[in-house]
N, C-alpha and C positions, 0 to 999 in steps of 0.2 A: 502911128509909130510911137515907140517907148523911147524915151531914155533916161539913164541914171545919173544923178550928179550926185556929186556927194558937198558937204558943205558942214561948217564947224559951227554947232550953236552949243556957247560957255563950256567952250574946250573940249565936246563932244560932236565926234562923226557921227553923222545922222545920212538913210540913207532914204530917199522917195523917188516915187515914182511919177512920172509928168504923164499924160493922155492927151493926147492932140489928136482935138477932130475938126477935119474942113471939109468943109460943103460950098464948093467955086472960092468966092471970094470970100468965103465968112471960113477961118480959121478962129478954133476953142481950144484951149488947152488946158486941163486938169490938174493938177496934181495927188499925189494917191500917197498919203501918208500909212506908217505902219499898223497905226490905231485903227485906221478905216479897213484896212485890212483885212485885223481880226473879228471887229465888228461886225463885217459882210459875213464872214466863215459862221460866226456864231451864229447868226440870224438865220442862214441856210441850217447849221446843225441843228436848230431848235424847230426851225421849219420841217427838216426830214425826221426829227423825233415825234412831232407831233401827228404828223402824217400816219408815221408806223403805229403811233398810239391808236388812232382815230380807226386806223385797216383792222388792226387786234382785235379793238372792242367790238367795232363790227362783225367780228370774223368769229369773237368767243361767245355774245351775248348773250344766245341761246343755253350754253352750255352753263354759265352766270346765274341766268335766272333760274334757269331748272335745279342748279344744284340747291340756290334761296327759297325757294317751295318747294323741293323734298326736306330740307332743314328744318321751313316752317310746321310742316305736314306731321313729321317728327316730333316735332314739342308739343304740337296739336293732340296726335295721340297720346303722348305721355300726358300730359293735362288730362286728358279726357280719362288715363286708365286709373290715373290717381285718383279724381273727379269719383269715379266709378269704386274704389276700394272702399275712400274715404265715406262714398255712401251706404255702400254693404255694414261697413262699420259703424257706422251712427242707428243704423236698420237692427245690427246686434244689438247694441248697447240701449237700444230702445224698447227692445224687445225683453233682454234682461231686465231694467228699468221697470217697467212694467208686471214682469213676476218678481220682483225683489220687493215689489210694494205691494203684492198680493200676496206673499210669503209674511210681509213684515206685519199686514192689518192681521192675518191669521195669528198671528204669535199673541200680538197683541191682545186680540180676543177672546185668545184660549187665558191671558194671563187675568187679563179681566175677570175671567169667568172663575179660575182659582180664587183671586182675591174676592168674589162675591161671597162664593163656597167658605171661604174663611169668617168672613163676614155673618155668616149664615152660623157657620158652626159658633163662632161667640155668641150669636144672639140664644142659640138653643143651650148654649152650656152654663146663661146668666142663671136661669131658674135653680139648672142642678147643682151650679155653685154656689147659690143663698142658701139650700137647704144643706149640703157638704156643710156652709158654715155656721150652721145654724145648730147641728150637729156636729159641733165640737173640731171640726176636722180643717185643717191649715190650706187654706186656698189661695196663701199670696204670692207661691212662687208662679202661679201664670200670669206671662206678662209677655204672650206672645201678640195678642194683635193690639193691645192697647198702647205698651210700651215702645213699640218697634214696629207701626204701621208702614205700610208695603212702599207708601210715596218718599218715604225720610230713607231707605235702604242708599248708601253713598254707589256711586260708578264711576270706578276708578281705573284707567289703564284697562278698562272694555274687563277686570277681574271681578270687581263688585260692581250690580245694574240695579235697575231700578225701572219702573214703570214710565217714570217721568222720565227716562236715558231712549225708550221707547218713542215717546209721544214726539218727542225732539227727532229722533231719526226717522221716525214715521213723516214728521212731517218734510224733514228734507227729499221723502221718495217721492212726496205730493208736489213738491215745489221744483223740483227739476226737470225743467221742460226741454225739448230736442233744439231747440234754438239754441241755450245755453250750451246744450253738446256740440252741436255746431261748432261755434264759437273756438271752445277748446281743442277740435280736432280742426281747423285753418290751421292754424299755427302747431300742431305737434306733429310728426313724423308719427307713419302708422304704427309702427313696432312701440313710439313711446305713449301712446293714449293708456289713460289711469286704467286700470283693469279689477279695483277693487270694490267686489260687488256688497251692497248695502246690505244684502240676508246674509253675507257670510260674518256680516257685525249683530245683525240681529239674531242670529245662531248663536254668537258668543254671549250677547246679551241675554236672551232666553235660557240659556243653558244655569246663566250664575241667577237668576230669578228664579228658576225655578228649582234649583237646588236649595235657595235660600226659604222658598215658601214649602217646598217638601223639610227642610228643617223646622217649621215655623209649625205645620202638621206633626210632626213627630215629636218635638216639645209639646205640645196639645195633649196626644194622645198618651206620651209618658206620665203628665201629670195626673191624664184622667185615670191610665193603671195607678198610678199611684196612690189616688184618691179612693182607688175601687178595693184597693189591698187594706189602706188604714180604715176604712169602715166596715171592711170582712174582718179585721182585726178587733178591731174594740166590739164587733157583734161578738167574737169569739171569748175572747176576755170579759163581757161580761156575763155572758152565759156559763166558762169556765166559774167564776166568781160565784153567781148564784147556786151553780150546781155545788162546789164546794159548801156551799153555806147550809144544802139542803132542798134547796128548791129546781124541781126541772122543768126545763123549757118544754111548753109545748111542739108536737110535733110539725107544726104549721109553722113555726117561727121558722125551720131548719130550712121549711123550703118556701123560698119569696114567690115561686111561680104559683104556690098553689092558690086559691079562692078563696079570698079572705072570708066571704061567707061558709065557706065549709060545703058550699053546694057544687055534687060533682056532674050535675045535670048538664051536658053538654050537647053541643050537635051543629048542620047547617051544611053547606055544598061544599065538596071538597075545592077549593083553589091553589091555584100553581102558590107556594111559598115567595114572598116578596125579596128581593134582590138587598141587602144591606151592607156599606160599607164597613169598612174596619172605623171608621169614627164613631157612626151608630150603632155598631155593635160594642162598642166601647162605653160609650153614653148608656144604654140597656145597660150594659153589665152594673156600670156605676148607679144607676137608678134604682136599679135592683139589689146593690149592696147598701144604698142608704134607706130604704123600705124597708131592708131587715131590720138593722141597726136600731131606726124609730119606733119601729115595733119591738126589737126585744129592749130598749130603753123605756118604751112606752108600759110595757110588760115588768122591767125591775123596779121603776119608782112605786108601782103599787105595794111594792113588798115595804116592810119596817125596818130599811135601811137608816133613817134618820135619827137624831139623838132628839128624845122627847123634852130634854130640859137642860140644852147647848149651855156650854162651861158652867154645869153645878156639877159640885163633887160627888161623887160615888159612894153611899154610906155600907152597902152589905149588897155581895155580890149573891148570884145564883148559886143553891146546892146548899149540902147541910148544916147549920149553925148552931147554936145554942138559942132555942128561944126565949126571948126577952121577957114572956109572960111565967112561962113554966118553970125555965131553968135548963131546960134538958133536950139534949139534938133534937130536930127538927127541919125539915126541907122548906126551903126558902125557895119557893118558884118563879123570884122575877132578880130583878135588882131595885135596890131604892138610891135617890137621890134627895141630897138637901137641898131641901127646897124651904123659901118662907109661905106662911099662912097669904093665898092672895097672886102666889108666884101664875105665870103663863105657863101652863101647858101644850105641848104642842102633838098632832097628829104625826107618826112615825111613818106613814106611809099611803097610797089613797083605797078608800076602802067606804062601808055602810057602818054606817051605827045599826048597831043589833042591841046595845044595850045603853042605856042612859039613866041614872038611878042608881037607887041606896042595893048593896048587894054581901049583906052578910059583914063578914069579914073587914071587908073592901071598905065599907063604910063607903060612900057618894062614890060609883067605878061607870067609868065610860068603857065599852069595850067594842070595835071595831073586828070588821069581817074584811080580809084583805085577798078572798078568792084564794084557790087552791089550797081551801084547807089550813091556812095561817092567819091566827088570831090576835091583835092584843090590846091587853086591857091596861089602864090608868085606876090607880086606887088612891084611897083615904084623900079624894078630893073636897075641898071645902063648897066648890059651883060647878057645873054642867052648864055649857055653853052652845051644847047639841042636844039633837033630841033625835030618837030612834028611826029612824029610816035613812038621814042626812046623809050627803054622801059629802066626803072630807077630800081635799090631797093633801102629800107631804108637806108639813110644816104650816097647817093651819091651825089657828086655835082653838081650842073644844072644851078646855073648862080653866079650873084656878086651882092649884094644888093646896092642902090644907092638914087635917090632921083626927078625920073622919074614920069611925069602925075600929078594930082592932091595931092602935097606933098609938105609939110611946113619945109624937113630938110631930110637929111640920114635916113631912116630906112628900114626895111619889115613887109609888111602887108600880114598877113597870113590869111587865109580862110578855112575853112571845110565846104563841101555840100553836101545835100543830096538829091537829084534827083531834084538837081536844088536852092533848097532853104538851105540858108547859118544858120546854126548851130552855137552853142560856140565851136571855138579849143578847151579851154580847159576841154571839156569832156573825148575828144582823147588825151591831156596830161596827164592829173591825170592817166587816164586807163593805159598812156604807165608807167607810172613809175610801178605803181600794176604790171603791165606784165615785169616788169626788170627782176625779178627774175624766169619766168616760160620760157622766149623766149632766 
């Protein structure tokens, strides 16, 4: 049996519950306060939640795990498809890699192979440009591979290259191994892997090289027309020159191809015609413009262009005068020059002595044979410094001017003839000064 009492603790009704239990003579009684109450209550509700928990778990756990391995299953595959792109992609870029760096050694090679080709062409153009300057002719504007060699070319912003922009990217295609790709494709999402292929740099690279070395050829070969034009020139100018003067070029001079021997004897198996660029057909041209030139140079200095006795005055020109013995007109066939007793004489052109010796008139006369029929002779010499057969060139000495034979004083009487009959010298003056500048 229960019952209630109620009872005042510090001015508050408070209400409990007694429990009386007896067993014969042994009577207990409890009392059941309101805390123990809730206490009990709670401990049952945390008993029947846990129970409901413990039946759930049991009841879903199946359902729990299967959904955590289809989840796991799920990421597994995704791993795996990524796994799988990410390897197709490194397999590309590998693969590109590989022809990027066989495209890049190609480029290279071919550029190589230009700059030998240029190399090649200076070393064969050293010869034709000593004799270009040898003959008179302006060689300093080429300054293609000495000045401006292939490795100094600047690369800048991938517009201007250079060989060495090559070697540097070349070797980056050698040094990038699939590891390092690797590497970089963990960490980037597929869509953000670099995509920018090493030949499409070396494309741009080859392109401004070889634009620059096809410039570095066409400066070459402008200079070599150019060379090839002023040596067809001054051959024409001085051939114009002698023909005005009198004298004309053989018909061999006109053409460089022919046989300098004159022999048309020819023959031997026909063969296919050899294949020649425009450089060496360039070089021929200009080789063969300076073979004329030397030859018809070699051809005017034999003529009496030269002054037989450089800055003496002129006393009596060529043509009719008063002669100084008689009194009365008379043809004067040379010109004379003051000269002292002793002065240098000089050869006007290269040629044979034909005559050496006392000659009339002339008193002591040298007189040269300069081919083609043009003659001249040196008079009223006081010595002879040649003797008949010698052969002389322009501006050598051949005797001492003086005041020998038919002569009113020191001087030289000079003469030019032309198969026999005496001309003005000074046609072959004036001409040699115009030729100062091309011989």
């Amino acid at each position: 049996m229960s019952r209630v009492r109620a009872n005042r603790i510090f001015g508050k009704r408070r209400e409990s519950h007694v429990l009386i239990l007896a067993s014969g003579e042994n009577v207990r009684h409890m009392t059941i306060r309101p805390w123990m109450a809730a206490l009990a209550v709670s401990l049952f509700g945390l008993f029947t939640i846990g129970y409901l928990t413990a039946t759930a778990y049991l009841v879903l756990r199946d359902d729990l795990i299967g959904a955590s391995m289809a989840r796991q299953a799920r990421m597994q595959h995704e791993y795996e498809d990524r796994i799988a792109a990410l390897r197709a992609q490194l397999d590309r870029i590998t693969s590109r890699q590989l022809l990027d760096q066989q495209v890049v050694e190609d480029k290279v090679e071919k550029l190589m192979e230009q700059q030998l080709a240029l190399t090649n062409r200076h070393g064969k153009l050293g010869s034709v440009l000593e004799r270009a300057e040898n003959s008179g002719l302006d060689t300093n504007s080429l300054d293609t591979t000495e000045e401006r060699p292939l490795g100094t070319i600047d690369a800048e912003s991938d517009d201007r290259a250079s060989l060495d922009s090559f070697d540097v990217l070349l070797g980056k295609a050698r040094s990038m191994e699939p590891v390092q790709k690797t590497r970089a494709l963990a960490f980037a999402p597929v869509g953000d892997v670099e995509t920018a292929s090493i030949a499409d740099r070396a494309d741009r690279l080859f392109s401004t090289v070889t634009l620059s070395l096809k410039g570095i050829e066409q400066e070459q070969l402008a200079h070599i027309r150019g060379l090839t034009q002023s040596a067809e020139d001054r051959a024409r100018d001085i051939g114009v020159i002698l023909t005005k003067t009198g004298v004309t070029l053989p018909r061999k001079l006109a053409d460089i191809s022919a046989d300098k021997t004159d022999d048309n004897a020819m023959g031997g198996p026909y063969l296919a015609p050899v294949q020649t660029t425009e450089f060496e057909s360039s070089i021929s041209d200009l080789d063969s413009a300076l073979d004329r030139l030397e030859r018809v140079k070699a051809f005017a200095v034999k003529f009496p262009f030269a002054n037989p006795a450089p800055n003496r005055k002129i006393t009596s020109l060529f043509g009719n005068r008063i002669d100084p013995f008689f009194g009365k007109l008379a043809l004067h066939a040379g010109i004379d020059f003051r000269q002292k007793t002793g002065s240098r004489v000089k050869a006007t052109g290269t040629g044979v002595v034909i005559h050496a010796g006392t000659a009339g008139g002339y008193g002591i006369m040298v007189e040269i044979d300069h081919g083609n029929g043009i003659t001249t002779r040196y008079g009223h010499l006081s010595k002879v410094l040649v003797k008949e057969g010698d052969t002389v060139g322009a501006g050598d000495l051949i005797a001492l001017s003086g005041s020998t034979g038919r002569s009113t004083g020191p001087h030289l009487h000079y003469e030019v003839r032309r198969d026999g009959k005496a001309i003005d010298p000074m046609r072959f003056l004036n001409a040699g000064l115009k030729l100062t500048s091309y011989l």
